[in-house]
C-alpha distance (Angstrom), angle and dihedral (degrees) to the residues before:
residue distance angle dihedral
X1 . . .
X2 3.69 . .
X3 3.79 91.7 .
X4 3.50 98.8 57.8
X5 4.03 114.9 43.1
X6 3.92 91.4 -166.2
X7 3.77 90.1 56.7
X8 4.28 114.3 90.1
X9 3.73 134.6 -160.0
X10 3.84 155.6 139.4
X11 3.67 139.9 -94.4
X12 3.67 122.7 -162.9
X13 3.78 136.9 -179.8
X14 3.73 127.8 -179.6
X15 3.77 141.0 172.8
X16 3.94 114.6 -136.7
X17 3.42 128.3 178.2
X18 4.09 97.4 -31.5
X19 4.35 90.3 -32.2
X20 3.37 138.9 107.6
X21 3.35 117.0 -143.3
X22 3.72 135.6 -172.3
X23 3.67 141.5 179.4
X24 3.93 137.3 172.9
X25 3.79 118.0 -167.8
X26 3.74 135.3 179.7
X27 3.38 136.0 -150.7
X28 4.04 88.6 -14.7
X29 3.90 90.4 -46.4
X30 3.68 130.9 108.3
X31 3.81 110.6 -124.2
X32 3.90 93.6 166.7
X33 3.72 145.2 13.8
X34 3.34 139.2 165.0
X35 3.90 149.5 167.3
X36 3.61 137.2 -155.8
X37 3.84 127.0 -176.4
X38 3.78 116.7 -120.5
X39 4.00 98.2 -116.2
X40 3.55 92.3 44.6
X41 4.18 92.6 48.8
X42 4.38 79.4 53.9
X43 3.53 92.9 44.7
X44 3.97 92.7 53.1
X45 3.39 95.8 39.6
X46 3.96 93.7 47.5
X47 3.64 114.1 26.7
X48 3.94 96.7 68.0
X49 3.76 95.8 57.3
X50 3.80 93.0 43.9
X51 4.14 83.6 53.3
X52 3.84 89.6 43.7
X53 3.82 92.0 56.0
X54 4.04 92.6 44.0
X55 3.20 91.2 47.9
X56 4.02 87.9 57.6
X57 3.84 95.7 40.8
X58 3.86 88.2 54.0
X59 3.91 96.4 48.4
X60 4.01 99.0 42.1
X61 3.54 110.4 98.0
X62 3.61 117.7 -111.5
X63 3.89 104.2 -147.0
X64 3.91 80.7 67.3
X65 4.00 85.3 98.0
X66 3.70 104.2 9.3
X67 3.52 114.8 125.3
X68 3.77 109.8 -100.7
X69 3.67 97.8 -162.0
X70 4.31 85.6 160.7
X71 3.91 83.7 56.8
X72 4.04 98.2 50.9
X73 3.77 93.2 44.9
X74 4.14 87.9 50.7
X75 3.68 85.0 50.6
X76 3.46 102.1 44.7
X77 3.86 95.6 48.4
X78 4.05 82.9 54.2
X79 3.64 94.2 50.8
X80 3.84 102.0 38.3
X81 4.16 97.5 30.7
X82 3.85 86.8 -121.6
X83 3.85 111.5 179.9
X84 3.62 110.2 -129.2
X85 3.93 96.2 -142.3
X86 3.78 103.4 52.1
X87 4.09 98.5 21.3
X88 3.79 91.6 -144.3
X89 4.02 114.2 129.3
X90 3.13 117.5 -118.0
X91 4.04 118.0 -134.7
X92 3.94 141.9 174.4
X93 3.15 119.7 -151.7
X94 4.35 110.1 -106.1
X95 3.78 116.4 -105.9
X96 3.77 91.0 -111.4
X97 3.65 94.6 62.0
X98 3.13 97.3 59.3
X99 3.39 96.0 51.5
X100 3.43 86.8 55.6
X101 3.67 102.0 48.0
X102 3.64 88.3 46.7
């Protein structure tokens, strides 16, 4: 029908007792028609996302938000100048303070 723009027709879709069916004719003649069963029409429809997203759940790395409490200590000893042995901070105190103790 979409070929030929002088040509008419009909398209029709029903549901009927748990089945779609569908049907496009032409000039009084069928040239298609089809049926699909309810459950399976869901299952098509809803089983390839669900597989799309487990597929993505199983390949995304889980240390991605694990605590890394190995990884905080490291960077806390570099940002404070913690010695590992005793754990104590060590700290100066800032130039300003001592001008103003002095």
């Amino acid at each position: 029908m979409a070929h030929n723009p002088s040509s008419h027709g009909t398209a029709t879709v029903s549901v009927t007792d748990g089945v779609f069916v569908g049907s496009i004719a032409e000039a009084g003649r069928t040239t298609w028609s089809g049926s699909v069963p309810l459950l399976t029409l869901a299952l098509l429809v809803g089983i390839p996302p669900l597989l799309m997203w487990l597929v993505w759940l199983v390949g995304t790395p889980r240390t991605n938000h694990a605590d890394s409490s190995a990884a905080n200590q490291a960077r806390q000893q570099e940002l404070y100048a913690t010695d590992s042995r005793t754990e104590f901070t060590e700290s100066s105190p800032s130039r300003r303070r001592v001008r103003e103790e002095s």
